[in-house]
MILO-185686 format. One record per residue (C-alpha): residue in three letters; x, y, z; residue number from 1. Coordinates in Angstrom, 2 decimals. Example, Ala and Ser with C-alpha at 12.3 -4.5 7.8 and 13.67 -1.06 7.14 Angstrom:
// MILO-185686
<r Ala <12.30 -4.50 7.80> 1>,
<r Ser <13.67 -1.06 7.14> 2>,
END
This chain:
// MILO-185686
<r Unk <0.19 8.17 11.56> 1>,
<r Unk <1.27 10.64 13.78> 2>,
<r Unk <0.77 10.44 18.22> 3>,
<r Unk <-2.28 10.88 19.46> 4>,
<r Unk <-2.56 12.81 22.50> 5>,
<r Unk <-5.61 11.78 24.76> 6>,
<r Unk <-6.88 13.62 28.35> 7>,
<r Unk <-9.02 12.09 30.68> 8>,
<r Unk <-10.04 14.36 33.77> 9>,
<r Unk <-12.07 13.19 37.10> 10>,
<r Unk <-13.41 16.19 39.36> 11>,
<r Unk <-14.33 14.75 42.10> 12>,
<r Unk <-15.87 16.62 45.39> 13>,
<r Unk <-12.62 16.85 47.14> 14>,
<r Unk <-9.72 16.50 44.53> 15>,
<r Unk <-9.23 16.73 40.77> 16>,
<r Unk <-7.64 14.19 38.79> 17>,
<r Unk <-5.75 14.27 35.36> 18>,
<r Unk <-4.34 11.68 33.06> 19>,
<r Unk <-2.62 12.72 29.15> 20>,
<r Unk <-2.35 9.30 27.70> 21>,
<r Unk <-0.23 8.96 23.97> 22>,
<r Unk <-1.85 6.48 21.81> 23>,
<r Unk <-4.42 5.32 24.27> 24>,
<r Unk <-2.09 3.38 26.08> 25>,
<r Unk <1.61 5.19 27.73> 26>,
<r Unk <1.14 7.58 30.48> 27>,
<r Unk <2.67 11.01 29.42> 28>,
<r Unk <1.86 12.80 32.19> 29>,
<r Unk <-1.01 12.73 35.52> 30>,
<r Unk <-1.50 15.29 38.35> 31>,
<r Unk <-3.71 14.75 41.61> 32>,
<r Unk <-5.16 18.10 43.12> 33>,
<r Unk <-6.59 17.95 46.43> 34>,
<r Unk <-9.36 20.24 45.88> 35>,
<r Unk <-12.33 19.32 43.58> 36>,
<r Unk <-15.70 21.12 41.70> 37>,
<r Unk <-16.04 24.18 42.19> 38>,
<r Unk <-12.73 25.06 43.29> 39>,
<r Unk <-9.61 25.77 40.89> 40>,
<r Unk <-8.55 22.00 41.40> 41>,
<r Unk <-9.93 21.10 38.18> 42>,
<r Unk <-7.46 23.84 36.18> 43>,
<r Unk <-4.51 22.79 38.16> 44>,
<r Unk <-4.64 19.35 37.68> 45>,
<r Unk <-5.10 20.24 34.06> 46>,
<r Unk <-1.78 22.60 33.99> 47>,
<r Unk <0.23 20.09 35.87> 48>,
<r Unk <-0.25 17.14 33.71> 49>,
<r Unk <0.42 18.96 30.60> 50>,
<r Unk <3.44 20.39 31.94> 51>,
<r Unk <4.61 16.98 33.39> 52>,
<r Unk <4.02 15.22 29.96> 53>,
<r Unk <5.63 18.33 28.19> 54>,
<r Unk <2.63 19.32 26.07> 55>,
<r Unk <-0.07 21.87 24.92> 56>,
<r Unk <-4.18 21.69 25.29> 57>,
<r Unk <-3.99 22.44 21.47> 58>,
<r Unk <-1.82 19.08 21.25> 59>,
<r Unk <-4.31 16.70 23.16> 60>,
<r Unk <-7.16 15.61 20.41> 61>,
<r Unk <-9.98 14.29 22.93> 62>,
<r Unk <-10.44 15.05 25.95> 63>,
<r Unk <-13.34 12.76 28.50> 64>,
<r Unk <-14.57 14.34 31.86> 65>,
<r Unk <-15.86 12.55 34.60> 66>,
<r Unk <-16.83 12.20 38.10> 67>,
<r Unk <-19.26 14.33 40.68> 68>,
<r Unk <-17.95 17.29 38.38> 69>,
<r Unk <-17.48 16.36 35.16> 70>,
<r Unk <-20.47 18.88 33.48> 71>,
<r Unk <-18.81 21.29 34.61> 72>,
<r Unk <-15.64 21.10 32.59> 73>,
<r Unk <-15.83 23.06 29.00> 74>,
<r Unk <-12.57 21.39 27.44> 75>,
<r Unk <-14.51 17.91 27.13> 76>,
<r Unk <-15.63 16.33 23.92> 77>,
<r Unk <-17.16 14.13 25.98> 78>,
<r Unk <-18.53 13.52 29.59> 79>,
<r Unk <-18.86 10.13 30.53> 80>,
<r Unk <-19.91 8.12 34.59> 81>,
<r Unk <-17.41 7.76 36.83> 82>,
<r Unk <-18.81 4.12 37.63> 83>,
<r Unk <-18.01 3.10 33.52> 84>,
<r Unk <-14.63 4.97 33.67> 85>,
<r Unk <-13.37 3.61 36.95> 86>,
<r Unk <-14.26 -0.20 35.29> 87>,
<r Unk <-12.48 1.23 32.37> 88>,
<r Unk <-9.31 1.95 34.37> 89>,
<r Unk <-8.85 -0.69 36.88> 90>,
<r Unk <-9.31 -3.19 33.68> 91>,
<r Unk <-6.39 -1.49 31.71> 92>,
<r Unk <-4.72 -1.72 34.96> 93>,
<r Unk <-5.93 -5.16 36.11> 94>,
<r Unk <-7.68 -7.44 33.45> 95>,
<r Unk <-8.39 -10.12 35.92> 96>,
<r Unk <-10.51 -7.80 37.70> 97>,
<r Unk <-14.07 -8.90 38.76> 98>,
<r Unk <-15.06 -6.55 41.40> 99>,
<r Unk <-13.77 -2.96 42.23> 100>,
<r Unk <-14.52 -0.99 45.41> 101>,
<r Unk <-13.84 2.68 44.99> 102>,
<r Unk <-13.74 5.08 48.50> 103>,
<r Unk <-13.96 8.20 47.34> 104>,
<r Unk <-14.12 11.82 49.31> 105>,
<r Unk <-17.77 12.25 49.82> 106>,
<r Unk <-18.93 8.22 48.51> 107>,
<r Unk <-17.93 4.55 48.12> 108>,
<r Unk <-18.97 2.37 45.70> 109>,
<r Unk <-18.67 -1.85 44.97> 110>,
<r Unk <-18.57 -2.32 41.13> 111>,
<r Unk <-19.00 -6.07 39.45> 112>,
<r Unk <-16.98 -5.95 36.18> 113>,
<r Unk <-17.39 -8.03 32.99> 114>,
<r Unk <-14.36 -10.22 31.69> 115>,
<r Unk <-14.43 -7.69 29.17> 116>,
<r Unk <-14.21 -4.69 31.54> 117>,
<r Unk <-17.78 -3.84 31.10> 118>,
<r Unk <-20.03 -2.24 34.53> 119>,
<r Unk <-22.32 -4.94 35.33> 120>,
<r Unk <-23.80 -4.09 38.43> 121>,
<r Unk <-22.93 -1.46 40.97> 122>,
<r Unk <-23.81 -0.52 44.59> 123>,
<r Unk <-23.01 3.27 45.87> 124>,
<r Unk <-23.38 4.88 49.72> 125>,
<r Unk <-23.55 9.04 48.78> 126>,
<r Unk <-25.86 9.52 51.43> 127>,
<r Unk <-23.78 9.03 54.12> 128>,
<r Unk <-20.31 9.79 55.01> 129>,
<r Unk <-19.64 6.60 57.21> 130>,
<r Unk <-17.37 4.71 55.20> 131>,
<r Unk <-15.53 7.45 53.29> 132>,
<r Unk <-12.91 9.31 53.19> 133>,
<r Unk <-14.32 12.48 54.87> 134>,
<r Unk <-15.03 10.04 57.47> 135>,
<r Unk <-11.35 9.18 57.65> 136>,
<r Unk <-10.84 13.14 57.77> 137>,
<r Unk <-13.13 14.02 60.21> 138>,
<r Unk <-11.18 10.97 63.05> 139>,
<r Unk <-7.79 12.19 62.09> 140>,
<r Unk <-8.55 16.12 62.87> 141>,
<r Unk <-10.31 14.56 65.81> 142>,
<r Unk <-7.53 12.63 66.77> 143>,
<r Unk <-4.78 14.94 65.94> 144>,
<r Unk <-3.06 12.47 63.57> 145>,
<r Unk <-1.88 13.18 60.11> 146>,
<r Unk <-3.96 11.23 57.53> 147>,
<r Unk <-0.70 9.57 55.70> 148>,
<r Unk <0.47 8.26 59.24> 149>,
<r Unk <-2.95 6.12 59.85> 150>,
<r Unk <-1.83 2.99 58.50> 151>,
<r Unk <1.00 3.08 60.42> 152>,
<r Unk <-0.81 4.36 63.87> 153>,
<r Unk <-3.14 1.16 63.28> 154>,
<r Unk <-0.58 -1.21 63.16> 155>,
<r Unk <0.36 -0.90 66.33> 156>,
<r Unk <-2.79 -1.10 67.76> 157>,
<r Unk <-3.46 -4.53 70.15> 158>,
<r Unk <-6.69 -4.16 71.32> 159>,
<r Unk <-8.51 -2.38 68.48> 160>,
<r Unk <-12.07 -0.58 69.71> 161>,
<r Unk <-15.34 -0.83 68.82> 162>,
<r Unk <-16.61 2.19 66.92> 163>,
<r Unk <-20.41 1.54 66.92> 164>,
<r Unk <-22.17 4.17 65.55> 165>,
<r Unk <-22.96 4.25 61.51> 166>,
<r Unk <-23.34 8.37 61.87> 167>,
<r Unk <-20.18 10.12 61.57> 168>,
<r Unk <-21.32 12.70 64.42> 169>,
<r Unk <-22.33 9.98 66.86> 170>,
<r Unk <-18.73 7.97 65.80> 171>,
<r Unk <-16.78 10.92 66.21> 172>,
<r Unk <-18.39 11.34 69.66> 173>,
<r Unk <-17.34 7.94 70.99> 174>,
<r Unk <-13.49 9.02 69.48> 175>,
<r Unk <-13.51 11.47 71.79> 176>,
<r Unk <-14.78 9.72 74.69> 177>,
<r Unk <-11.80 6.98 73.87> 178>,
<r Unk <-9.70 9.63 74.26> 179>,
<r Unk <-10.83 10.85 77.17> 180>,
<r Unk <-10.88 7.87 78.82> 181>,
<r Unk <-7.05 7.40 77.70> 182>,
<r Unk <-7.58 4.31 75.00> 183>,
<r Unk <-4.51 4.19 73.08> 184>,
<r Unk <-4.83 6.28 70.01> 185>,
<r Unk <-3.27 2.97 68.23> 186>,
<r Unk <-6.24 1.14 69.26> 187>,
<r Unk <-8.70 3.84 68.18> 188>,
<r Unk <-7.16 4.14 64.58> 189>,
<r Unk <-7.63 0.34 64.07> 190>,
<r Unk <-11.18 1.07 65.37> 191>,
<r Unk <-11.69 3.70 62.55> 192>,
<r Unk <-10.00 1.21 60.25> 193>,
<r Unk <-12.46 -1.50 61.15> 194>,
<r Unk <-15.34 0.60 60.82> 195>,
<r Unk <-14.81 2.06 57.40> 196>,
<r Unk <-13.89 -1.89 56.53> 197>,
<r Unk <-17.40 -2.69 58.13> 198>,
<r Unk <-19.34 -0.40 56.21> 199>,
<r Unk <-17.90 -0.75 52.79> 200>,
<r Unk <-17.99 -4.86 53.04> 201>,
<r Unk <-21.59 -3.95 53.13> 202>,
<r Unk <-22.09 -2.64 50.00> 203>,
<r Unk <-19.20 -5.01 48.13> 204>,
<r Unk <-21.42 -7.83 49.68> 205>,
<r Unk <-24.21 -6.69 48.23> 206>,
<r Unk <-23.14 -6.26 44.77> 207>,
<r Unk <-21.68 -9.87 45.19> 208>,
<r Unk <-17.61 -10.56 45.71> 209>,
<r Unk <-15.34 -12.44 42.76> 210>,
<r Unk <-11.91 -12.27 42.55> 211>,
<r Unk <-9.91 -10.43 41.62> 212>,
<r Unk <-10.42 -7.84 43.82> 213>,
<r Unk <-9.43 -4.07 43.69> 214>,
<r Unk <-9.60 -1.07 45.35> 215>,
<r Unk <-9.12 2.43 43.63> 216>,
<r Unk <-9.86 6.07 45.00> 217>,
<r Unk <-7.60 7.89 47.71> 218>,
<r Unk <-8.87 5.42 50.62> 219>,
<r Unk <-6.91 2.91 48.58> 220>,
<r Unk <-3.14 4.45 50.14> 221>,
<r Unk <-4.50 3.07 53.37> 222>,
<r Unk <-3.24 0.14 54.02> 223>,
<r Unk <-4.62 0.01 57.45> 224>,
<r Unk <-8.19 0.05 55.61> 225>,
<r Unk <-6.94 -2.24 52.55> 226>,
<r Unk <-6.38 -4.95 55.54> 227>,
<r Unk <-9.01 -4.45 56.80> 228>,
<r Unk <-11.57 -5.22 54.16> 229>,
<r Unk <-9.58 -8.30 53.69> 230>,
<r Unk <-10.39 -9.38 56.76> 231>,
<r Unk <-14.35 -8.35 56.38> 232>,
<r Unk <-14.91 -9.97 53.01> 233>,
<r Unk <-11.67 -12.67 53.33> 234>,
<r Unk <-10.22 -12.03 49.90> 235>,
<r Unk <-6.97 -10.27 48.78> 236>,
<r Unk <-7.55 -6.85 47.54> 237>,
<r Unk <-4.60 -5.27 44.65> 238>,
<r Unk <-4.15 -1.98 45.00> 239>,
<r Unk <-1.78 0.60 42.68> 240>,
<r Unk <0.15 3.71 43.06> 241>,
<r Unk <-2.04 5.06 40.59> 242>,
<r Unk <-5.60 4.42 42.88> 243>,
<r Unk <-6.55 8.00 43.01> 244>,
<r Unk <-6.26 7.91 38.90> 245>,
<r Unk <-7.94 5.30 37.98> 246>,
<r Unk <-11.07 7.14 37.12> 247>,
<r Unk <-9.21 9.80 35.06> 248>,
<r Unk <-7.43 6.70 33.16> 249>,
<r Unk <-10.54 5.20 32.49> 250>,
<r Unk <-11.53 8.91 30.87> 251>,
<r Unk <-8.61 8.75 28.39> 252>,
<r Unk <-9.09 5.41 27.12> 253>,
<r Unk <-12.47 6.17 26.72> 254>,
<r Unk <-11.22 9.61 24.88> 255>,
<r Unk <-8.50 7.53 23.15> 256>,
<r Unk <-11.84 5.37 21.58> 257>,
<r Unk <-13.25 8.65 20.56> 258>,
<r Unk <-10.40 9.12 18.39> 259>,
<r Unk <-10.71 5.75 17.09> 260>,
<r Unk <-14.22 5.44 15.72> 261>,
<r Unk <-13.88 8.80 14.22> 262>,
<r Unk <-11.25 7.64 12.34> 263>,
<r Unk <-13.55 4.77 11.30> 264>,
<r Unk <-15.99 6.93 10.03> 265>,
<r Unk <-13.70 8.97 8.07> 266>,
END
């Protein structure tokens, strides 16, 4: 039997995500685009991963779309929830995993996994940007700081403030009056940290905590925010290069299954 060639794709509201997995298991080639629906992210991602894994669209034989965009993407045999194909992903990734928390551009979601990989229960904030990653990006134009140097702005923080508000116009407000009244920028980046931490133990509480614990989605590069959800909800939290892909893995296995019952059925 010949390679099978299987594409997963996440458009998300602020970046697109692509994953070309050969037989349903080696990574042939990904691409992260940091623009999402609506924009040309979606295309991009797309072109880079085929290029990176050296092949055509005519070459891939399923092809699963998902996240906040995923109807919106033509190529797909198949569109499938984000919440089923990020348990999909950190599973492949992580069997042990029990519960994943996902902080996302515009949302964050807890997810309580099956031994088996299977969503069990899930709890999402989309209604509020407190606790996301336009959150994050709203504090670091704010605050002048590039978003890859957080982490290490946080770290050197020693007395960490209190950010207060749960509105990201009312938190952004007392950023600015930290600054003004000369906090160390250190200490207001932990603040941030601690806030976002605050928030999303919320929901991961609420869905119920078991380890092993992950976190996927672009948050997940933060270490300062990694830390500090281990300190909220006392657990260790894995993390992977691939955080921002998880989604878009979960997509081609699902894609790669496609494949597989139709060849059942044949």
């Amino acid at each position: 039997m010949s390679d099978q060639y299987t594409m997963g794709i996440d458009i998300g509201s602020t970046a697109s995500k692509c994953i070309i997995l050969k037989n349903g298991s080696y990574v042939e080639g990904s691409a992260v685009i940091s623009v999402g629906a609506g924009t040309s992210g979606p295309k991009r991602a797309v072109a880079e991963a085929l290029e990176k894994a050296n092949k055509s669209m005519e070459e891939i034989t399923a092809v699963v779309a998902t996240g906040y965009g995923r109807n919106t993407f033509t190529h797909a045999d198949k569109q499938m929830s984000e919440l089923s194909c990020h348990a999909k992903g950190a599973h492949f990734i992580f069997p042990d995993v029990k519960t994943i928390i996902d902080i996302g551009g515009q949302d964050a979601k807890a997810l309580k996994i099956s031994p088996s990989g299977k969503l069990m229960n899930f709890v999402m904030n989309d209604k509020c940007a407190a606790g996301t990653g336009r959150f994050l990006d709203v504090m670091t134009h704010v605050l002048e700081v590039d978003i890859s140097d957080l982490a290490k702005t946080g770290e050197q923080s020693q007395n960490p403030v209190d950010i207060s508000s749960t509105c990201t116009v009312f938190a952004e407000s007392e950023v600015i009056s930290h600054l003004s009244n000369r906090v160390a920028i250190s200490d207001i980046v932990a603040g941030i940290h601690n806030s976002v931490a605050s928030r999303v133990a919320g929901l991961a509480k609420r869905v119920g905590v078991a380890s092993q614990v992950v976190m996927t989605g672009g948050v997940a590069q933060n270490a300062g925010v990694v830390k500090a959800l281990e300190r909220e909800l006392d657990v260790s939290i894995e993390t992977t290069p691939m955080a921002q892909l998880v989604g878009a893995l979960g997509a081609a296995l699902y894609a790669y299954e496609l494949l597989e019952d139709k060849n059942k059925s044949a």
